[in-house]
Every structure is written in structure tokens, then in C-alpha cells.
C-alpha positions, 0 to 999 in steps of 0.5 A: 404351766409348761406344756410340750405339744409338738408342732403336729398337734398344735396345727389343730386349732382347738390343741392350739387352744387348749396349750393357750389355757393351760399355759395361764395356769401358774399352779397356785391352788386357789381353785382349790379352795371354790371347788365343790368336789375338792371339798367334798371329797380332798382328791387333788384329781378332783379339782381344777388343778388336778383336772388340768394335769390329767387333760394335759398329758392325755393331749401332750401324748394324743392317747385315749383317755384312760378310766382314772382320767375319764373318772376325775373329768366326769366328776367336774360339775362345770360349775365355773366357780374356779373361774371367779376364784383363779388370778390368772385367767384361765378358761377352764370351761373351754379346756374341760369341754375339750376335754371331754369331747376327746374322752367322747372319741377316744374312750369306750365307756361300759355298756349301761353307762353309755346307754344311759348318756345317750338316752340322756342326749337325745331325749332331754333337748327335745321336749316332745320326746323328754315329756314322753319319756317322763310319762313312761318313766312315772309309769314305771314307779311302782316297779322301780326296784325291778330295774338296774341301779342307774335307771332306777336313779333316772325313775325316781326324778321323774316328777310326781305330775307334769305341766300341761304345754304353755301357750307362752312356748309356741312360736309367736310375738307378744305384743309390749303393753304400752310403748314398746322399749325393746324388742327381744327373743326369747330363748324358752329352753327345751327341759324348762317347756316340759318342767317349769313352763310356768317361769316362761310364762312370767317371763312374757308377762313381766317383759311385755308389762315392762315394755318389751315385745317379745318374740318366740321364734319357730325353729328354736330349740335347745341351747346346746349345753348339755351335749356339750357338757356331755362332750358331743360337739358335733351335736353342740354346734348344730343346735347352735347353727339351728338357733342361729337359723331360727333367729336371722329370720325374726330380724333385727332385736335389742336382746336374745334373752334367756331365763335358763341361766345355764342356757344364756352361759351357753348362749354367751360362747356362740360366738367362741364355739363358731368362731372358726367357721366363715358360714356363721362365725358373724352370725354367731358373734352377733348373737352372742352380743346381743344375749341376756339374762333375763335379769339384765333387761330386767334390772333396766327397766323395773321400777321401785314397787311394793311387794303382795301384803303377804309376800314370803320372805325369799332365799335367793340361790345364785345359780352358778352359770349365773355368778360364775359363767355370766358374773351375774350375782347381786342383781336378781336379789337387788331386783326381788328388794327393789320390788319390795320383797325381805331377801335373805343371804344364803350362806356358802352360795358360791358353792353347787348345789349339785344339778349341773344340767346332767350331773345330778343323773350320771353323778348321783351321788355326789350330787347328793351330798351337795344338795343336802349341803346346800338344802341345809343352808337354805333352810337355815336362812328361815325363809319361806320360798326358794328362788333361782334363776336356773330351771336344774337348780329349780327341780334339784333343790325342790326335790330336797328341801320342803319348802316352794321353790320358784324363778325371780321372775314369777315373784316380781310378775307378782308383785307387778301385777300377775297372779300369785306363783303356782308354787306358792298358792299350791304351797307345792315345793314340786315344780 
């Protein structure tokens, strides 16, 4: 692609960036084909193609973005399915979170739609405050209907009870059983300690019974994705650079391991996002070398097993920060068969299902549609429980689909030797 920054702007490092992006775009509309609002909808301004022309003039001119602009790039789900499907390369994720910090400076949004961002922001990444603004908001239920629309959208998915805190999300080291193979932190998330801290406690236990030490460090918190993909930067790299902090004091480890696929995308880019700045650009590359999924250290350890007697047939849901930011995609169901579980292909599973960390509360709609896209697809599979390796994946699918959705890593706790998923014994599809 052509592009006519002038050379006042391209002294700016991050326009000098996004010209190296857009310049490996070569208009072929493959992205087309993958993206999950281009199929709903048939706008052009609602693919990736049509997303980077609008980004590109608004920085060619350095002008505000403007409301169609700021319209066409909130839709973007970020769920990178472009970037598997694009031949030439093109790092459409950084150019969009670029974009959408420069429509977060320039661009004035109306009164309740950036209230609602901001609640969203400063509550979500801390778990204290996001499991009292659940309780206040499953407070309001009954006088839901009193409220503007926007809330009352936020209301209804608050859920019906909340977990109490886990034991396995305060900081501290769990022990390997046995012969220590590795030695691992564990990035517990922030959403997930309040919604499904249940997976975090798989986690320890199937990590530790398959010889990891796993260390939950104190300081830890959010990744810093949401922020990011809500176009606060600034917000973004201080959660990093806390990480960071909290990690140089646990010492030396084998693996930063994140069970939140959309955290461990995150994780992945520290060394990008600080590569620029002397203070942590080592630090940050060397954690993001070291991270994980928590199918990776799995799929290395785990041995062939058999499955509970009356084990569920499974449907595993490819996240899409896991097949498409980390290039994750057969190994969760190959380790669930390797285990001893029937796993059942989901047809269309490179397509969304609509959660994209705050998709789901600021693109209500659209979120929608594809989640009853993909519910539809799942329940036609036949399977007995949902799987998914994504805590928003978790609770969007949950929310529409009658059946349990549960993590790989509490069934194959499971079937190593942990209790039966809660899910599953409560036959509950609400985490």
C-alpha cells in the first residue's frame, strides 16, 4: 500500500510503525473472507481492509477521528483471524491498537458511552472493585428496566452468584508433587479470580501433579489488554511495567504461564509494546520469551491417560487470542483425546464468538448475533460440555448455550486425579 506520511510524522516512532504495517498491506481481500463483521454485516468499513484505509488517511492528515471512523474501528473485535488468513504479513493488531489510542486522544465520544468505558477500565482489572461492582450490579436486577439501555445491557450479565475468593489467587508457592520438572509463574488474571477462579485452581493442581512449581507472585495483576484494546496506553504499559516489577523479584523461572489465552496474547507483545523504553525493554523481552499458555507447558508434560467412566463428550472452542494471537490451535484437543476424552470438531471454529474482552459490553449487538452463530454451532456437535481456553469465551458462551462450559484444564485435572469440574457436578452452564 502506498502511504504519504511526511517526514514530521514519521520522526514518531509509532507512525513510523504503522507506515511499516500499512506498507505490507497489497489489498488482496483475503481478510475478508475470516472477518467476523464483514460476514455479518457486508460493509467493506467493516473489515480489516477497509479498517486500514480509514486508519491510514485519519494519520496521513494527523486529523481527529471522525464518528464514522471511530464507528468502523470500535466494531473490530480484535480477534486476529485476519492475521492467520493475510499473505503478506501484516501486523494488523498493532496498527488497530494504535489506532484506537489516537481516536482515545483526539476524539470526544458522547457523555454515557464514555462513562461506561471508564467504569469498564477501572473496575474490570481490579478484582476487589469488579466483584463489588458485580454485587451491586445483581443488586439492581429487579429495577433493571428503570435504567438507560447501555446499563441495563451491563446489569443483565452480571451473573446469577459469585465465587467466593480462591485460596489458589493469593500470592504464594505451590510446591511440585514429586520431582520438580519446572518452575513457572502463574499469571492468575484479574476478571478470572472473580468469575471463574475455579480454572486457576485446576491449574495449580494439574501443573504441581505434573512436576511444576508454580509460583503466584505478590504485585501481579492485570495483563493489560483490555486497556489496551480500549486504546489507553498509558494505562497499558503501567500494568505491564507492574508485572514486570512483581516478576523480577520471584527469580529465575522456566515459563510465565497464563491460563486467560487472551492474557497470555497480551503477555507475548511486552517485549514489543516496551521495546522503546532503556528502563524495561530487557525485562520485558525476557518475559515475553518466557510466556506460555497453559497448553504449552502442558502439552510437554502429560502423559497418555484414561478419561472418568462417565466422562462427557467435549466440544472444544478455539479462543481466538489462542488460534489467532498465539497460533495455538490443535494442541488443547489433542491434549483432552491424549487424556482419554471423545472430542468433537465444531464447525466454523475460526469464527468469534462475540466476547472479545469488552466487546460483548460496548458491541452489544453484534456480539450477539455471533454468539447464537456460534452456540448453534456448538449445540449441533452433540456434545455434553463446552470447552475453552479463555475465561470471556467461558462466560459469553455460557450465557447462551444450555449446556456446561468448563477450561481444558479442569478436565484433564480430572482425569489425573482432581475432583470432578463444578460445572459438571452442578450440570450448572453458569460459571
Amino acid at each position: 500500500m502506498e502511504t504519504r506520511f511526511d517526514l514530521v510524522r514519521l520522526a514518531d516512532p509509532h507512525i513510523k510503525e504503522a507506515e511499516r504495517i500499512l506498507k505490507n498491506c497489497v489489498h488482496c481481500g483475503f481478510c475478508l473472507a475470516t472477518c467476523p463483521t464483514y460476514l455479518l454485516l457486508g460493509d467493506e468499513r467493516d473489515s480489516p481492509r477497509g479498517r486500514i484505509y480509514m486508519i491510514k488517511d485519519m494519520l496521513e492528515q494527523d486529523r481527529p477521528a471522525d464518528e464514522t471512523t471511530a464507528r468502523h474501528v470500535d466494531r473490530c473485535l480484535s480477534c486476529l483471524s485476519c492475521m492467520t488468513t493475510c499473505p503478506s504479513g501484516v501486523t494488523y493488531m498493532h496498527l488497530i491498537d494504535h489506532a484506537r489510542a489516537h481516536i482515545q486522544e483526539t476524539r470526544r465520544r458522547p457523555a454515557m458511552e464514555a462513562f461506561v468505558r471508564r467504569v469498564i477500565a477501572r473496575t474490570v482489572p481490579r478484582p476487589g472493585l469488579f466483584r463489588l461492582s458485580l454485587i451491586g450490579a445483581m443488586l439492581s436486577k429487579p429495577f433493571a428496566g428503570l435504567l438507560p439501555r447501555t446499563i441495563r445491557r451491563l446489569v443483565s450479565m452480571a451473573p446469577r452468584r459469585l465465587p467466593t475468593p480462591s485460596w489458589a489467587d493469593r500470592a504464594t508457592v505451590h510446591p511440585a508433587q514429586g520431582e520438580r520438572r519446572k518452575r513457572i509463574i502463574l499469571m492468575n488474571g484479574c476478571a478470572q479470580q472473580v468469575l471463574t477462579p475455579q480454572v486457576n485452581e485446576a491449574t495449580v493442581r494439574l501443573l504441581t501433579r505434573l512436576g511444576c512449581e508454580v509460583v503466584v507472585p505478590k504485585g501481579g495483576g492485570c495483563c493489560g489488554s483490555l486497556v489496551l484494546h480500549m486504546g489507553d496506553h498509558a494505562a497499558a504499559l503501567a500494568a505491564t511495567r507492574a508485572n514486570l516489577a512483581a516478576w523480577r523479584v520471584v527469580g529465575d523461572v522456566d515459563a510465565i504461564v497464563a491460563n486467560a489465552s487472551g492474557c497470555g496474547t497480551q503477555l507475548k507483545e511486552y517485549g514489543y509494546l516496551l521495546k522503546d523504553d532503556p528502563a524495561w525493554a530487557q525485562a520485558a523481552a525476557a518475559a515475553s520469551s518466557k510466556a506460555r499458555d497453559v497448553s504449552e507447558i502442558v502439552d510437554s508434560l502429560l502423559e497418555p491417560g484414561r478419561a472418568p467412566e462417565d466422562a462427557p463428550l467435549v466440544a472444544y472452542h478455539a479462543a481466538c487470542s489462542l488460534q489467532h494471537g498465539q497460533r495455538i490451535v490443535a494442541e488443547p484437543a489433542e491434549q483432552l483425546r491424549r487424556a482419554g476424552f471423545s472430542v468433537a470438531d465444531v464447525p466454523e471454529g475460526h469464527i468469534c464468538c462475540g466476547s472479545a474482552g469488552t466487546y460483548n459490553m460496548l458491541q452489544p449487538d453484534l456480539a450477539d448475533r455471533l454468539l447464537e452463530r456460534k452456540c448453534g454451532h456448538l449445540a449441533s456437535t452433540g456434545a455434553d460440555v463446552v470447552a475453552a481456553g479463555n475465561v470471556g469465551c467461558m462466560v459469553q458462551i455460557a450465557s447462551g448455550l444450555d449446556k456446561p462450559v468448563v477450561h481444558p484444564v479442569e478436565l484433564l485435572d480430572w482425569a489425573t486425579g482432581g475432583p470432578r469440574p463444578e460445572a459438571l457436578a452442578n450440570n450448572d452452564s453458569q460459571p
